[in-house]
C-alpha positions in Angstrom: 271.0 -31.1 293.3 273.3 -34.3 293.1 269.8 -36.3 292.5 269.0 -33.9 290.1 272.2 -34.6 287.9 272.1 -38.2 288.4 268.0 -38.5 287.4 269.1 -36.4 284.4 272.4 -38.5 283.2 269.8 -41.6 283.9 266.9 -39.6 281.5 269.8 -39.1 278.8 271.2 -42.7 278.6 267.3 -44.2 278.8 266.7 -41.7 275.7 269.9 -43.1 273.8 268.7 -46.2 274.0 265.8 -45.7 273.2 267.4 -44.3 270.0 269.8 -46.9 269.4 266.7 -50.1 270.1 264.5 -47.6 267.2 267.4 -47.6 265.1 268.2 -51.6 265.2 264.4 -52.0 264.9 264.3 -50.0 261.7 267.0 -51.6 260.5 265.9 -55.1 261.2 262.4 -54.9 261.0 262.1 -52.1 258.1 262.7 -53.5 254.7 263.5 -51.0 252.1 263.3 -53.6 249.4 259.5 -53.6 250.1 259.0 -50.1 248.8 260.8 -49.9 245.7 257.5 -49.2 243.6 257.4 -46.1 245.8 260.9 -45.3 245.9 260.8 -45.1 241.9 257.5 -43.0 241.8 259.2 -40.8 244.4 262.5 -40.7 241.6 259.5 -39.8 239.1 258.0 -37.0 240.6 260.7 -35.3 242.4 263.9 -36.1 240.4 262.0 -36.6 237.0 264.4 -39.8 236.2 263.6 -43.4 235.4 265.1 -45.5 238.6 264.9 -48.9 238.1 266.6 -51.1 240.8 267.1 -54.9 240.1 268.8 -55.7 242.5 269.0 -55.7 246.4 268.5 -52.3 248.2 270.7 -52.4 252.0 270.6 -50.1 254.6 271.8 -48.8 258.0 270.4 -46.2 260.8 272.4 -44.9 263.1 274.6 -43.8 264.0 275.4 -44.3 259.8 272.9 -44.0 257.5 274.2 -46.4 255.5 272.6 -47.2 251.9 274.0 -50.1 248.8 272.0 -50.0 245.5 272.8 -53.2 243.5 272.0 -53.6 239.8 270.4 -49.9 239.7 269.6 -48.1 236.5 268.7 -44.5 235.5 266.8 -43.1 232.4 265.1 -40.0 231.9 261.4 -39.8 231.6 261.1 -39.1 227.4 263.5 -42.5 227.2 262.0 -44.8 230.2 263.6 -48.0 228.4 266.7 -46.6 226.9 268.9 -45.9 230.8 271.5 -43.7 230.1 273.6 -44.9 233.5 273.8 -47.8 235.0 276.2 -49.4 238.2 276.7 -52.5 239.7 276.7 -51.3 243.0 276.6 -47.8 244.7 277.7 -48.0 248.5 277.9 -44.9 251.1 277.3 -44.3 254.6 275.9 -40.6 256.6 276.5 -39.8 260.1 273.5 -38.9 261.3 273.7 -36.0 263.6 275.8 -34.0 261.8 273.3 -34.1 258.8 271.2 -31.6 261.3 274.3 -29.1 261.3 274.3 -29.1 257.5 277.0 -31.2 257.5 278.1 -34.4 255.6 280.5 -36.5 257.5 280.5 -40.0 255.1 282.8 -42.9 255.5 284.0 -44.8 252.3 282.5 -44.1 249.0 282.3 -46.7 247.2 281.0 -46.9 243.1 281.1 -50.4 241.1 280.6 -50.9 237.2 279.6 -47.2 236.5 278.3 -46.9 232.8 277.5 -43.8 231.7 276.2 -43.5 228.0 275.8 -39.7 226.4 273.9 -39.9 223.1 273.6 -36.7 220.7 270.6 -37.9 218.0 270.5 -37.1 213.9 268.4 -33.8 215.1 271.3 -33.0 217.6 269.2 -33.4 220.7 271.9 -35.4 223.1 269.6 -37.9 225.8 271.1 -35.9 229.3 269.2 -32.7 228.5 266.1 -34.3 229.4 267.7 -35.5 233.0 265.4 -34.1 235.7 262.8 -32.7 233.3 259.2 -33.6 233.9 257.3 -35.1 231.0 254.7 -32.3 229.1 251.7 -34.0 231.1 253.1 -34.7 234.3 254.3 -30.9 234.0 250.8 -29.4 233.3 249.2 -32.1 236.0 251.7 -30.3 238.9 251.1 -26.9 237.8 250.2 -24.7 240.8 246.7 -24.4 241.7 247.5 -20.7 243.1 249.7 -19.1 240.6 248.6 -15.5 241.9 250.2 -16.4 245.1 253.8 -14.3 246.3 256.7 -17.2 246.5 257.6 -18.0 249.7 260.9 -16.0 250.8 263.8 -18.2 250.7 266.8 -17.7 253.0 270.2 -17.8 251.1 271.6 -21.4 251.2 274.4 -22.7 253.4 277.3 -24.8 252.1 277.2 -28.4 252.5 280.5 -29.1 254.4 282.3 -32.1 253.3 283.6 -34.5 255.1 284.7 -38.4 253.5 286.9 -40.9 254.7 287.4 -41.9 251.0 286.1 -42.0 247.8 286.7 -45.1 245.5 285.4 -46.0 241.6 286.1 -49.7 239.9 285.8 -50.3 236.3 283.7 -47.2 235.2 283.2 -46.5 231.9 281.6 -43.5 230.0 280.5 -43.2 226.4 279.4 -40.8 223.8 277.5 -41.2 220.1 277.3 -38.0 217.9 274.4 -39.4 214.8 274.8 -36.5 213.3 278.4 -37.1 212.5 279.6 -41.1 213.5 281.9 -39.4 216.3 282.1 -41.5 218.9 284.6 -41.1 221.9 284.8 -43.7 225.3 287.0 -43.6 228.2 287.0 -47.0 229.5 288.4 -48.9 232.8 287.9 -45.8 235.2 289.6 -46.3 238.1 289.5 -43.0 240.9 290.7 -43.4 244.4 290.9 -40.5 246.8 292.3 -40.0 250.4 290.2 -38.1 253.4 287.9 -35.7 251.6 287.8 -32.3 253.3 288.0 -29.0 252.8 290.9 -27.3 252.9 293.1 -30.0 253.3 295.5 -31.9 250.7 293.4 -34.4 249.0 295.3 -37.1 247.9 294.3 -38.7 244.4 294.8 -41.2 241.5 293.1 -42.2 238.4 293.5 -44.1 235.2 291.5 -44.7 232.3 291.6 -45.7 228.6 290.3 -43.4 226.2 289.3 -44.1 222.7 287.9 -42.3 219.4 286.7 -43.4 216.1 287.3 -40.3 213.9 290.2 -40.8 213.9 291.0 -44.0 215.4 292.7 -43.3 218.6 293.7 -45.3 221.7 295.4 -43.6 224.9 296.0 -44.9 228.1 296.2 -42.8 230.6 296.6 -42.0 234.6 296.6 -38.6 236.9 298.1 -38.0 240.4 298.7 -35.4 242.9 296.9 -33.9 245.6 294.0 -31.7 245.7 292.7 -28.8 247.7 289.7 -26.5 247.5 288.3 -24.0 249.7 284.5 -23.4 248.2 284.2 -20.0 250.2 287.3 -19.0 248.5 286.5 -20.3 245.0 290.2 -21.4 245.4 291.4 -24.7 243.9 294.8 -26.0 243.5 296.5 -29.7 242.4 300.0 -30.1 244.0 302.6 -32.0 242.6 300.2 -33.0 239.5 301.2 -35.7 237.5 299.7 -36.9 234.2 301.1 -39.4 231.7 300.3 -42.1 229.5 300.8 -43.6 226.1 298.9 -43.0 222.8 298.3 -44.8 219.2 296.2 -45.0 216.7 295.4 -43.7 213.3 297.0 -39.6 213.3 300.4 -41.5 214.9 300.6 -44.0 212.0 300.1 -46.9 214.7 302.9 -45.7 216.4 303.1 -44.9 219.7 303.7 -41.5 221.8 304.5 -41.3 225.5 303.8 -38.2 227.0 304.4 -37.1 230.2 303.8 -33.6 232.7 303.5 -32.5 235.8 303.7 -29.0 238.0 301.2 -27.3 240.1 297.8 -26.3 239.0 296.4 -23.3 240.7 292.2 -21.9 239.6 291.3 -18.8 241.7 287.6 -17.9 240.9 287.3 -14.8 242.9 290.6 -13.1 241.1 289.9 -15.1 237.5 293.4 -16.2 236.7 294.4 -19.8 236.8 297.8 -20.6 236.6 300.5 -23.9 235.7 304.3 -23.2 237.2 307.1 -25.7 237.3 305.7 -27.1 234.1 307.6 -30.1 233.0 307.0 -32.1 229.5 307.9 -34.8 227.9 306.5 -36.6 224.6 309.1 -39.1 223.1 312.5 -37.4 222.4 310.9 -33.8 223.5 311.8 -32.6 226.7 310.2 -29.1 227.4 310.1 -26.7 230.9 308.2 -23.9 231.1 304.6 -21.8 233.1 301.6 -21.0 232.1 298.9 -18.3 233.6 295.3 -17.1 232.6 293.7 -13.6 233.5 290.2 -12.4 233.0 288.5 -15.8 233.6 285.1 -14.1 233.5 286.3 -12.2 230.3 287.9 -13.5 227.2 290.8 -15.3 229.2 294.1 -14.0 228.1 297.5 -16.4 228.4 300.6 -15.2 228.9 303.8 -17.6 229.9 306.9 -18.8 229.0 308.8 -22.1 227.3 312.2 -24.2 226.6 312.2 -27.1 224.2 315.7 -28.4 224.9 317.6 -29.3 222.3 316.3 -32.4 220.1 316.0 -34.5 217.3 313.0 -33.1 215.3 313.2 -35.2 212.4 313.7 -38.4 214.7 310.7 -36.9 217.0 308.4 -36.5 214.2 309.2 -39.9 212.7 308.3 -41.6 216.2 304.7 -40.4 215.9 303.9 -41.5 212.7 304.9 -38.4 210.1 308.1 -39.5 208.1 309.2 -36.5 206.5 310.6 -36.3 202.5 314.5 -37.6 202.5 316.3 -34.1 203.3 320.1 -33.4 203.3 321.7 -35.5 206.3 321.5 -33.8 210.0 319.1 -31.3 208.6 316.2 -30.5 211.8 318.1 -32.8 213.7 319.2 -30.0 216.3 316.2 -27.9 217.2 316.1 -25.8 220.5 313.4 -22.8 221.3 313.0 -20.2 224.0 310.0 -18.1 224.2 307.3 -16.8 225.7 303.9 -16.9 225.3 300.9 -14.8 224.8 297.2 -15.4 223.5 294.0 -15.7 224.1 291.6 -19.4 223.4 291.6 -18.2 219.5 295.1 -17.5 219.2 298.6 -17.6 220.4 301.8 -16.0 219.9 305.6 -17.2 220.4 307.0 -13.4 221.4 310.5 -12.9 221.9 311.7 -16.7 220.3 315.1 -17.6 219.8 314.9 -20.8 217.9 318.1 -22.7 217.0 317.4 -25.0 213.7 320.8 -26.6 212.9 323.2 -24.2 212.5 320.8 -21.7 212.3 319.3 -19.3 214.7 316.1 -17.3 214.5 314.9 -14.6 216.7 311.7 -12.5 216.4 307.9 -13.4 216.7 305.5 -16.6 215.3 301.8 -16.0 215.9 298.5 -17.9 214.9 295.7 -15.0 214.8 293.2 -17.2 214.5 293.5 -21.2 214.7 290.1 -22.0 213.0 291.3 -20.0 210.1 294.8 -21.4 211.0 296.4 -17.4 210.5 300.1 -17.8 210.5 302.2 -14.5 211.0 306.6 -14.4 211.3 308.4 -11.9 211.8 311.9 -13.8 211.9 315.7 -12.4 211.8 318.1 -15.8 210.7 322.2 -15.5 210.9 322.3 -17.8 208.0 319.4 -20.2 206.7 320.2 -23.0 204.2 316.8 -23.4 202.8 318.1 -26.1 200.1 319.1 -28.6 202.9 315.0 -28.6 203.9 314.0 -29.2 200.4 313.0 -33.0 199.7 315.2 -34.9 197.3 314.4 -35.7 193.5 312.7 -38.3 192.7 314.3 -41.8 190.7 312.5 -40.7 188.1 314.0 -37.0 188.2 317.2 -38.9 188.7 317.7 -40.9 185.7 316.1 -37.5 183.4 319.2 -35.6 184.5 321.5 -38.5 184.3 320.2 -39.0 180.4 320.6 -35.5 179.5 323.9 -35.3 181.0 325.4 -38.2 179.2 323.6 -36.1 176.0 325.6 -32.8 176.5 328.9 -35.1 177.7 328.7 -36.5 174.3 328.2 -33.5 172.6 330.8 -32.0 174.2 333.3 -34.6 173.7 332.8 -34.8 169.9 333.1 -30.4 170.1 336.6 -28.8 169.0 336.5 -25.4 170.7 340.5 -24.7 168.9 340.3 -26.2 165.7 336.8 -25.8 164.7 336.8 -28.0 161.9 334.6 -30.8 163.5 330.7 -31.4 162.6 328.0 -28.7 164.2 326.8 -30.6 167.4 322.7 -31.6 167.0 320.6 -30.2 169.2 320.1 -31.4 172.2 316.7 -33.9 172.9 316.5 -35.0 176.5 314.0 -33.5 178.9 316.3 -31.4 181.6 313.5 -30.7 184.3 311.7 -32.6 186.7 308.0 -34.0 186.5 308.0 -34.2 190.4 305.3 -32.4 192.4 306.2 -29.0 193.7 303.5 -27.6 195.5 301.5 -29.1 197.8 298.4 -27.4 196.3 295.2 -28.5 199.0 297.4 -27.1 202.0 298.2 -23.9 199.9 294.8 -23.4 199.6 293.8 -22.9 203.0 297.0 -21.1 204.1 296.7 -17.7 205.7 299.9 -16.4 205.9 302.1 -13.2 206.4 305.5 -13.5 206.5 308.0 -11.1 206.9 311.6 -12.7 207.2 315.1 -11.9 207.3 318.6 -13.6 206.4 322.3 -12.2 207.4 322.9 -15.0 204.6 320.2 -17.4 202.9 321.2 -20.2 200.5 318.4 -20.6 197.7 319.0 -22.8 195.2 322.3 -23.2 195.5 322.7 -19.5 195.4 324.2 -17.7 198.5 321.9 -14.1 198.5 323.4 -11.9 201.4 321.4 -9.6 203.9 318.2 -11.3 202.0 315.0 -10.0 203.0 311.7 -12.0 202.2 308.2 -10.6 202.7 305.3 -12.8 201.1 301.6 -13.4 202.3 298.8 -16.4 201.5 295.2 -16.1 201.7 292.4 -17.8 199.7 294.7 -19.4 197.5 296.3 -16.4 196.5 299.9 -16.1 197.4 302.1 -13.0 197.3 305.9 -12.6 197.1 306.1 -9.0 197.6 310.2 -9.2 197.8 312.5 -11.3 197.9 316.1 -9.5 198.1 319.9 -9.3 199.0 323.4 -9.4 197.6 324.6 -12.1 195.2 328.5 -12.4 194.9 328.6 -9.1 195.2 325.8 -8.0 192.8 322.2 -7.5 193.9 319.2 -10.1 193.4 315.7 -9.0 193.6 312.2 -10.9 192.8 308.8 -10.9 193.2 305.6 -12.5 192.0 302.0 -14.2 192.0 301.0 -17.8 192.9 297.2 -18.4 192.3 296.4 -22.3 193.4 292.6 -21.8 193.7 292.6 -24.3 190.5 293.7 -27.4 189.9 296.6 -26.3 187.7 298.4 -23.2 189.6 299.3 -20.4 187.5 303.1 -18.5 188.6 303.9 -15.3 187.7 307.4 -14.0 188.6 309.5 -10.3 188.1 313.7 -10.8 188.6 316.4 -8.1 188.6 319.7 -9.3 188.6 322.5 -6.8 188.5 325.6 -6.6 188.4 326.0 -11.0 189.0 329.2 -13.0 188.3 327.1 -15.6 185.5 329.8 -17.9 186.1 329.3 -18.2 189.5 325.7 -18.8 189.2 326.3 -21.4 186.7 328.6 -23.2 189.5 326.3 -23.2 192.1 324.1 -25.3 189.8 326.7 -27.2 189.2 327.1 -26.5 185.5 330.2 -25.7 183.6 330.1 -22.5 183.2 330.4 -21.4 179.1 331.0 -17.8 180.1 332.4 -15.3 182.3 331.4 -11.7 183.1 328.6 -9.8 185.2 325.2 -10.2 184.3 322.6 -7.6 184.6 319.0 -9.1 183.9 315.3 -7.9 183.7 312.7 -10.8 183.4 308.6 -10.9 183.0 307.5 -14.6 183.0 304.7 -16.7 183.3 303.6 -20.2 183.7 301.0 -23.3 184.5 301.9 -26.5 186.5 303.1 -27.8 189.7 306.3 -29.5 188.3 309.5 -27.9 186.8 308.5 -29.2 183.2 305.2 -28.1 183.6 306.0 -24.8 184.3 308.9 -24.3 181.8 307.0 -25.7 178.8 304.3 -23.2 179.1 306.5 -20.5 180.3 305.9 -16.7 178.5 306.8 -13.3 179.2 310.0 -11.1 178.4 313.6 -10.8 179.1 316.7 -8.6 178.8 320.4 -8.8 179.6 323.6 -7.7 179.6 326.7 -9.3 180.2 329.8 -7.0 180.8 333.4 -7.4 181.0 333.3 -11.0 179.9 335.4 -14.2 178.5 333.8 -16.9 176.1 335.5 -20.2 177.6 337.1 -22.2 175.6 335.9 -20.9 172.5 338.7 -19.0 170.1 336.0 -16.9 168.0 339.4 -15.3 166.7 340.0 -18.5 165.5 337.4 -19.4 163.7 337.2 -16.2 161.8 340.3 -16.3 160.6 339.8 -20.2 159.5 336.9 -18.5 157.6 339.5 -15.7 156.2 341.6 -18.1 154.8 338.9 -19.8 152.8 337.9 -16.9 151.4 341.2 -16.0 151.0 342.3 -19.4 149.2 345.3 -19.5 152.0 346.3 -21.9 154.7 346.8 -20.4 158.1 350.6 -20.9 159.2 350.2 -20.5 162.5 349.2 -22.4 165.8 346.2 -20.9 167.4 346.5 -18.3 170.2 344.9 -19.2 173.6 341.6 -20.7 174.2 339.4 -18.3 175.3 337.9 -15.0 173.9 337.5 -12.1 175.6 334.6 -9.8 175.1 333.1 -6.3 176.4 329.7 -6.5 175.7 327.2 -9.2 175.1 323.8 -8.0 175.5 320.2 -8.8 173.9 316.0 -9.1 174.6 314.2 -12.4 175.1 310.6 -13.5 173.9 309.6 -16.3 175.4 306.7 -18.4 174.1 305.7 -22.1 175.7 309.1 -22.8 176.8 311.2 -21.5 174.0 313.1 -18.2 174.4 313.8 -16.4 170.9 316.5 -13.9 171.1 317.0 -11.7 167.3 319.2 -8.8 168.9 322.0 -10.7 170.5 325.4 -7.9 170.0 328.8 -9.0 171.1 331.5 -6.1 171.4 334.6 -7.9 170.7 337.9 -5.8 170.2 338.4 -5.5 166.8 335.1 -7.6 165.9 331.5 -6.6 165.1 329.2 -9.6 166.2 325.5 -9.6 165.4 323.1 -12.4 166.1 319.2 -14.4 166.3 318.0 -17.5 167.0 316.5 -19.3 169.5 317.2 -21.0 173.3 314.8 -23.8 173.8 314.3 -24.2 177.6 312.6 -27.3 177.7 316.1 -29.5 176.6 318.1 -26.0 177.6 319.7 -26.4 174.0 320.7 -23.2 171.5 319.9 -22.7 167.4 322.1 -19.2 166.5 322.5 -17.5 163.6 325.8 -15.1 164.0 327.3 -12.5 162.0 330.6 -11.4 162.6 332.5 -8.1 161.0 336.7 -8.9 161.4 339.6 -6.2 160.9 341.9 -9.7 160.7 345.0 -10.4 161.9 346.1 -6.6 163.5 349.7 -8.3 165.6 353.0 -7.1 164.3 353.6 -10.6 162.5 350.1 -11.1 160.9 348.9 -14.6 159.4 348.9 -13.2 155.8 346.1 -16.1 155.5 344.2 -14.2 158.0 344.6 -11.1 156.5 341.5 -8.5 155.9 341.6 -6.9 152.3 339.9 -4.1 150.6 337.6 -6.5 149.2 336.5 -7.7 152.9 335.0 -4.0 154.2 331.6 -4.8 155.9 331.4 -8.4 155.1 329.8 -10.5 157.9 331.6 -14.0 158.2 328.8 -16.3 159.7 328.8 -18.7 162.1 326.4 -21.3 163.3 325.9 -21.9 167.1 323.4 -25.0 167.9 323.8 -27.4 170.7 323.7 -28.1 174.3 323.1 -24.7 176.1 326.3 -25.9 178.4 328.6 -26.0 175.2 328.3 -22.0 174.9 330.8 -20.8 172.4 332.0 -24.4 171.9 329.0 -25.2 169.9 329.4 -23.0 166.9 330.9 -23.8 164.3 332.0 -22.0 160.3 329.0 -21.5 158.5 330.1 -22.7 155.1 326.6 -22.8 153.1 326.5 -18.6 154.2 330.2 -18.4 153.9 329.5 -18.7 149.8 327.1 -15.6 150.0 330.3 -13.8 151.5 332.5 -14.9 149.2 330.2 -13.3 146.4 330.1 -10.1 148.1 333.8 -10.3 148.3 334.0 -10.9 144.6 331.6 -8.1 144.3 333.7 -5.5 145.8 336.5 -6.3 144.5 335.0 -5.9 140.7 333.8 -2.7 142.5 337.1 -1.6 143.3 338.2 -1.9 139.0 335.5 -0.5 137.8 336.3 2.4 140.3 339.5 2.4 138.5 338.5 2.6 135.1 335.4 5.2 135.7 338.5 7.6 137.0 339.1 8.3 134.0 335.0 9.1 132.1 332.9 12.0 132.9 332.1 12.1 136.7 328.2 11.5 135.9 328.3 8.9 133.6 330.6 7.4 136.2 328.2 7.6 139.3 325.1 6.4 136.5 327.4 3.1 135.9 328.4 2.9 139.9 324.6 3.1 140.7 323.9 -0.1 138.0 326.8 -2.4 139.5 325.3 -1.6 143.3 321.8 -2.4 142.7 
């Protein structure tokens, strides 16, 4: 038995080398170089590809099989001459045995000068759909000879089990041409390296590359890290500790650069379909953002669901740094942002759900969604504490600038050479000098292609100037069509409310806009304009108008529609109407006054009146004043475009009613339902400041004065004749 063993162990070892002399004779004797015709027509007809080797083919036996292509090319069988890859050297090595046990146990893998070039043609046909397809003739030549015959029954494969020392690529690059559009795309100097390959084991790797674009130009450098683990039976794949970063330029960024960083753990698990990101961490310039990620229904439509937190940053800096300078805003404004949220959506849409975003010193909580990002669907459902929308809105333009400055040194002048007491100083000309703005308001190609429901509300919101309480906005976009179905709230303790049309399908938008304003200090609106104010009292107001542009003259030259107001409980500033009545008195009554005027201001009840407006100019022939003690009628016209007033006004007086009347300002007999008329023409700013005595219609009253008071003899004398001749010669004098 011990001969047995020891004839056996001498059997073995004369077998192995056997094996090993067979495997250095191969080696050394057996050149594959000499077969390369062969090898190619084997690449032919079993892998349907072009091979071309130029240079040096090396092998080894056992127990490696070890293999280095040099110089090799591949090309598919339509393109022969066009090679689609080529590499400067390809070098691996096999053990051999455990190749029998479906295994692949490989040392270094090692891939030089890999190019790889992906080509999509004018008919859309791209070059690797025809990898490993057989020409038509070499298809029909193979064709079975016995296509009645059962196929063979095949037992389900076996996975390969992997097993690599390493796994190394130097200076790949891959390419891709789009004819149909010019799009091309590269990602040059591909470096890979990887630890020990196996399966289910950490799998340490590392690569950097360049990537490039030509539509848009774009250059971003790149490089990945972490470790990775995959169990095949499992369909379970995870990247620990991943880490990608890099830098990016080029045409979007305005040539400036963004450097972007992330990392977390990356989990794919096939067999539940969810994949998932936690302990995400980003970075790009100033923005610092934390948050996870995670995908269900793989196999389905996958559906996201997550959370992030942007901490607190510079948005306007941030946004500046990659190349898109916003207009000049009011200083600090979007320089504090912060958001919380989390996330839901599917690969078509995505939706911010409960958000608290802080924007400056204002916060935001509620939903912001994109149904749909081909059609780029925008939804928001916001609630604001306070919003200062004016601090977000770009500043004039030079141009817009020096307008306002030139019309204000217009109504300064006009105002200086007014004399609101006396009255006696020339009626002020109307004003000439444009007041509004030709900059662009609307960005008209982006409106177009909004889709958009918004749906927004304000514990205060600041709109032009104006502060509108417990404001509630609701609008919606789509096609070019835009809808402000309300826009609402308190206004100094009155109550605003608009809404209105905005078509921008052509190239000059048309606006059409509803107000209510009730019960609204004027004053105070005229402040936050920064206007002197030419009146006090509460303003109720009804408007209809219409107009074409995108620029505040634009729109206010052609503006039409209708208007009505009231104005309640109010003061004419700086304007003694009282005085100027009874300077017109005194004419009429050939008498000087002898006293100093009372007080500056006139007080008023009433002051109320409809608007046509036509292009730009608003014409106004009901305007009523209730004064105490005065009857005021008047017409004329407010032109818009230069905000200047051309008034007519009639005014019925009772005179002087104190205890110590002027007697020059003293109504007679003779005076009962005469209108003394004033002219009012000027600056709209001026108000009551701009009117002066009409003296040319002042002569018609003093006719009708003499009139009655001829009327009032003849009553005398026609006292005493019969009473019908009496009324026959009262009828002749009052034709």
């Amino acid at each position: 038995m011990k001969a047995f063993g020891k004839i056996l162990g001498l059997v073995l070892l004369g077998l192995l080398l056997i094996i090993v002399a067979l495997g250095f004779a191969l080696t050394h004797l057996f050149d594959p170089n000499d077969y390369k015709d062969e090898i190619r027509q084997i690449a032919r007809d079993k892998a349907h590809i072009e091979l071309t080797l130029n240079g040096d083919i090396g092998w080894s036996l056992f127990p490696w099989l070890g293999l280095e292509l040099h110089e090799a090319s591949v090309a598919t069988l339509a393109n022969p001459t066009q090679p689609f890859a080529d590499l400067q050297m390809l070098g691996l090595s096999v053990r051999v045995l455990p190749l029998l046990r479906r295994e692949v146990q490989m040392s270094d893998v090692r891939v030089e000068g890999l190019n790889l070039r992906l080509n999509r043609d004018k008919q859309g046909h791209g070059n690797w759909e025809d990898i490993g397809k057989a020409t038509p003739l070499a298809s029909a030549t193979d064709a079975p000879a016995t296509p009645d015959a059962a196929p063979a029954a095949q037992k389900p494969s076996q996975p390969i089990r992997l097993d690599i020392d390493s796994l190394t690529v130097n200076n790949a690059r891959i390419e891709y041409h789009d004819e149909q559009t010019g799009k091309q795309f590269s990602a040059e100097s591909i470096q890979l390296s990887t630890g020990a390959v196996h399966e289910g084991t950490s799998i340490p790797v590392k690569l950097t590359a360049f990537f490039g674009s030509n539509q848009p130009v774009m250059r971003v450098k790149s490089e990945l890290s972490g470790e990775l683990r995959f169990d095949r039976a499992l369909k379970r794949y995870q990247f620990e500790d991943m880490k990608f970063s890099g830098e990016a330029t080029g045409e979007p960024l305005q040539d400036k650069t963004l450097s972007f960083a992330t990392q977390g753990q990356l989990l794919v698990d096939m067999s539940a379909n969810i994949a998932e990101w936690t302990s995400l961490k980003l970075s790009a310039n100033q923005l610092r953002a934390l948050g996870e990620l995670k995908v269900n229904d793989l196999d389905k439509t996958p559906q996201i669901s997550g959370a992030l937190s942007i901490a607190q940053f510079d948005l306007a800096k941030f946004l500046d740094s990659v190349g898109h300078t916003l207009p000049a805003m009011a200083p600090g404004s979007l320089s504090k942002v912060e958001l919380v949220s989390r996330l839901k959506g599917t690969p078509t849409s995505l939706a911010l759900e409960d958000l608290n975003l802080k924007l400056d010193a204002s916060t935001f909580t509620g939903r912001i969604a994109v149904d749909d990002f081909a059609k780029q669907s925008l939804r928001l459902q916001l609630k604001a504490d306070t919003f200062n929308a004016d601090n977000y809105l770009p500043a004039k333009s030079e141009a817009a600038n020096s307008a306002a400055a030139a019309r204000q040194a217009e109504v300064q002048s006009s105002e200086a050479g007014a004399m609101a007491t006396g009255g006696n100083s020339p009626l002020p000309d109307a004003p000439t000098k444009g007041a509004w703005s030709t900059d662009k308001l609307l960005p008209l190609t982006r409106l177009r292609t909004l889709d958009v429901d918004a749906d927004l509300a304000f514990g205060q919101l600041t709109l032009s100037q104006l502060p509108i309480q417990n404001a509630a906005l609701k609008a919606s976009g789509l096609g070019g069509q835009l809808k402000l179905d309300t826009l609402s709230g308190g206004l100094y303790n009155g109550t605003f409310q608009a809404n209105g049309n905005l078509d921008v399908r052509q190239d000059v938008p048309v606006l059409a806009l509803q107000t209510h304003i009730k019960q609204v200090p004027v004053e105070q609106i005229l402040q936050a304009q920064g206007k002197k104010p030419p009146i006090k009292g509460q303003v109720t107001l009804d408007s209809n108008l219409s107009g074409r542009g995108n620029s505040q003259k634009a729109l206010i030259d052609s503006l039409n529609g209708t208007a009505s107001f009231v104005i309640t409980n109010g003061v004419l500033l700086n304007a003694n109407i009282e005085q100027q009545l009874c300077t017109g008195i005194a004419l009429l009554n050939r008498k000087t006054l002898s006293s100093e005027p009372r007080g500056k201001d006139t007080p008023f009840q009433e002051l109320k009146g409809n608007l046509t407006f036509r292009n730009g100019v608003a014409s106004n022939p009901d305007l009523k004043v209730r004064i105490p003690g005065l009857t005021v009628n008047g017409n004329g016209d407010v032109d818009l475009r230069v905000l200047g007033m051309d008034y007519r006004v009639g005014i019925i007086v009772e005179g002087d009613k104190r205890d110590m009347p002027d007697p020059a300002c003293q109504v007679g007999s003779n005076f009962r339902g005469i209108e003394v008329p004033l002219r009012c023409r000027g600056p709209l700013e001026l108000g009551a400041k701009a009117c002066r005595l009409d003296k040319d219609g002042l002569s018609q009253v003093a006719i009708k004065a003499a009139g009655n008071k001829l009327g009032e003899k003849l009553e005398e004398k026609l006292d005493k004749v019969n009473p019908k001749l009496k009324d026959a010669l009262k009828g002749l004098f009052n034709r």
